[in-house]
C-alpha positions as CSV (number, residue, x, y, z in Angstrom):
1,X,136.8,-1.8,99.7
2,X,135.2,1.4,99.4
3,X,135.1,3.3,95.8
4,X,133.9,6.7,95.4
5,X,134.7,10.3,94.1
6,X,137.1,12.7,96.7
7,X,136.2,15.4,98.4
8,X,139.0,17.8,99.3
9,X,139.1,19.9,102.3
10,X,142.4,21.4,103.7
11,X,143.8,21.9,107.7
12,X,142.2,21.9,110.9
13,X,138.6,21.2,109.9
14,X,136.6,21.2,113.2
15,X,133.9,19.0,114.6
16,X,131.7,22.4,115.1
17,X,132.3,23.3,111.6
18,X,131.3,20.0,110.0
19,X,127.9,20.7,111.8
20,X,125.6,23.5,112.0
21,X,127.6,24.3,115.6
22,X,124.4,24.4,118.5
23,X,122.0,22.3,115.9
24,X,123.4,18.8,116.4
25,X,120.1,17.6,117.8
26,X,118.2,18.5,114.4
27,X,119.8,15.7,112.9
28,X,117.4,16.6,109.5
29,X,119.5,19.8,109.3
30,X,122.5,19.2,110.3
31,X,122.7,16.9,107.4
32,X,121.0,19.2,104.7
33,X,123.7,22.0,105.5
34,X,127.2,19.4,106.6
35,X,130.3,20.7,105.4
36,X,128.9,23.7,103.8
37,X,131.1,25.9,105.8
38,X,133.9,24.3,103.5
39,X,132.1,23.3,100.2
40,X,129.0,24.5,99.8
41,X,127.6,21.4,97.1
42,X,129.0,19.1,99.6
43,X,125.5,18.0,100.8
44,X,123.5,18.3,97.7
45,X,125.9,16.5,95.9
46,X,128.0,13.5,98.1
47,X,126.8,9.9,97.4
48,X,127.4,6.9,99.4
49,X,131.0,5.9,99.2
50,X,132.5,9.0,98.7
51,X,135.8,9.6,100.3
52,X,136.9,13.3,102.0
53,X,141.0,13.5,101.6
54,X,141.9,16.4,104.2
55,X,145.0,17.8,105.3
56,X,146.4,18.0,108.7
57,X,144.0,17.8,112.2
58,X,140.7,17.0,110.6
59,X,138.0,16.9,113.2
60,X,139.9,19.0,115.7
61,X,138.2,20.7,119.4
62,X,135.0,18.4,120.5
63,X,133.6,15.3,120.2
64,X,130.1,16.2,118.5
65,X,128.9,13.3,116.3
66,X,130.4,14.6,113.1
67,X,131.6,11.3,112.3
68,X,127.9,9.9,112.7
69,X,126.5,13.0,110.7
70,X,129.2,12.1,107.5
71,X,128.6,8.3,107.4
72,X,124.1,8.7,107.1
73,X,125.0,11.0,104.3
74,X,127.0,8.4,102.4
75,X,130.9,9.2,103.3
76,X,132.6,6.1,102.7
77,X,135.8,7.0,104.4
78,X,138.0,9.8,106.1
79,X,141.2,10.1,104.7
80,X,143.7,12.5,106.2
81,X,147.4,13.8,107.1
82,X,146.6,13.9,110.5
83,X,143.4,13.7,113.1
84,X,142.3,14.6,116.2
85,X,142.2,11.9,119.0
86,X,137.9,12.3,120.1
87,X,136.9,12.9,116.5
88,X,139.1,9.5,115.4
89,X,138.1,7.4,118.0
90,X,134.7,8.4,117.6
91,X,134.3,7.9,114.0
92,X,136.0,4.4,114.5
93,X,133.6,3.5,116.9
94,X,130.1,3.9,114.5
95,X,131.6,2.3,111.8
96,X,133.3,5.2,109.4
97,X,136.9,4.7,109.1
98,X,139.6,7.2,109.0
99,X,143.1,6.4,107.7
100,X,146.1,8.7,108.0
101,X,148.6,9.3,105.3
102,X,150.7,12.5,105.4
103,X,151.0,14.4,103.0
104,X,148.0,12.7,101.1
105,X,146.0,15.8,100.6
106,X,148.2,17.3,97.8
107,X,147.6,14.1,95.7
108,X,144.1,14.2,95.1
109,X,141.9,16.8,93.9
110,X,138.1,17.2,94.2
111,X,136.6,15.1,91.8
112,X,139.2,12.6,91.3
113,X,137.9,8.9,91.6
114,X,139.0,6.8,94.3
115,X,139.4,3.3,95.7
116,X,140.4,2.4,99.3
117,X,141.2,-1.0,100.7
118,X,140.8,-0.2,104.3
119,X,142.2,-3.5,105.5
120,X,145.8,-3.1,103.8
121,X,145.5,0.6,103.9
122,X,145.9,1.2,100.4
123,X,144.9,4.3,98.9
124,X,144.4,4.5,95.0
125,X,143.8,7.8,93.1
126,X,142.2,6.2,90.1
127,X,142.4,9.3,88.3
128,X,145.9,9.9,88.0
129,X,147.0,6.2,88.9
130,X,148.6,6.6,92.1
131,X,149.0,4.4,94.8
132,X,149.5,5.4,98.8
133,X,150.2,3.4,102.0
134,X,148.2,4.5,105.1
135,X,149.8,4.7,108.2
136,X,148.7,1.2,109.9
137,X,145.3,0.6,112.0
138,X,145.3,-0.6,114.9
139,X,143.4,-4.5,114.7
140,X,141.0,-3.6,117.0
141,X,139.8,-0.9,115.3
142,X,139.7,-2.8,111.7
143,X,137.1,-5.3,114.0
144,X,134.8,-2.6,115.1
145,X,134.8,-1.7,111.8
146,X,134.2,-5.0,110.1
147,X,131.3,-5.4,112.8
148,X,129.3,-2.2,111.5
149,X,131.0,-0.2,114.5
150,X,131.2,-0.7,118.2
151,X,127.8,-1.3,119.8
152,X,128.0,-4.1,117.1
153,X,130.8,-5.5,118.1
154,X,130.5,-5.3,122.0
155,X,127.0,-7.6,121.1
156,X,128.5,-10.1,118.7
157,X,131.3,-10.6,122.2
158,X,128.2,-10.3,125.1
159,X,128.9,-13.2,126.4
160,X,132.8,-12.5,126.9
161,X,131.2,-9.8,130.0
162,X,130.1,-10.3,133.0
163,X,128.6,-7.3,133.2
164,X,126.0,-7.4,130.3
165,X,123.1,-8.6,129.9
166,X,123.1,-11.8,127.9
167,X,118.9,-11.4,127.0
């Protein structure tokens, strides 16, 4: 379950623009200045388990490690209308979900308070009372998840490979 306070951004938020575009190897910076193309208090102010409800093709172009950049500073999960295929993969993969929901992104505003089960897919504005269904998750993806992301999961199963080293 993840419970935190919403930030709101609207369509076709880009992997470049989450990021300092060209400084995505000074991690340090990158995360003093994410998001502040869209909301400037967004890194001063998110804490861990905060939820960003966007609108439609969130984390559109690239595959830069946006998603990796919004779980250090605390984002508890990625709620959106719709997503692009790298950037949701991606984030899947180090352990940050993202569920889709359309039409989500007019039922929150900034601020609001919010619980998500990310299991059942249940979103919960806590603020006005709502409830909303998430499109489903694929299993696989709810396992690399439970595991802490990919890398984690791959290890817990080494010895279902061949081709890893078991040591």
């Amino acid at each position: 379950m993840v419970n935190g306070f919403v930030w709101t951004l609207g369509d076709n938020v880009n992997s470049e623009s989450i990021l300092m575009s060209g400084e995505e190897e000074r991690r340090d910076r990158v995360v003093q200045h994410v998001l502040e193309f869209y909301d400037p208090e967004f890194a001063k102010k998110v804490q861990q388990g905060d939820v960003i409800v966007a609108g439609k093709n969130f984390g559109a172009s690239s595959g830069r490690p946006a998603g990796e950049i919004l779980r250090k500073v605390g984002v508890g999960a990625l709620i959106c209308e719709s997503v692009g295929n790298v950037f949701y993969r991606n984030t899947w993969n180090i352990g940050l979900p993202v569920l889709k929901c359309p039409g989500i992104r007019s039922q929150f505003n900034k601020g609001d308070k919010i619980e998500v089960d990310i299991f059942k897919g249940i979103i919960k504005n806590l603020t006005s009372g709502k409830t909303f269904e998430a499109e489903p998750t694929e299993p696989i993806l709810l396992e690399i998840y439970q595991e802490g992301g990919l890398i984690n999961w791959i290890i817990k199963r080494k010895n279902l490979y061949a081709t890893i080293d078991p040591a």
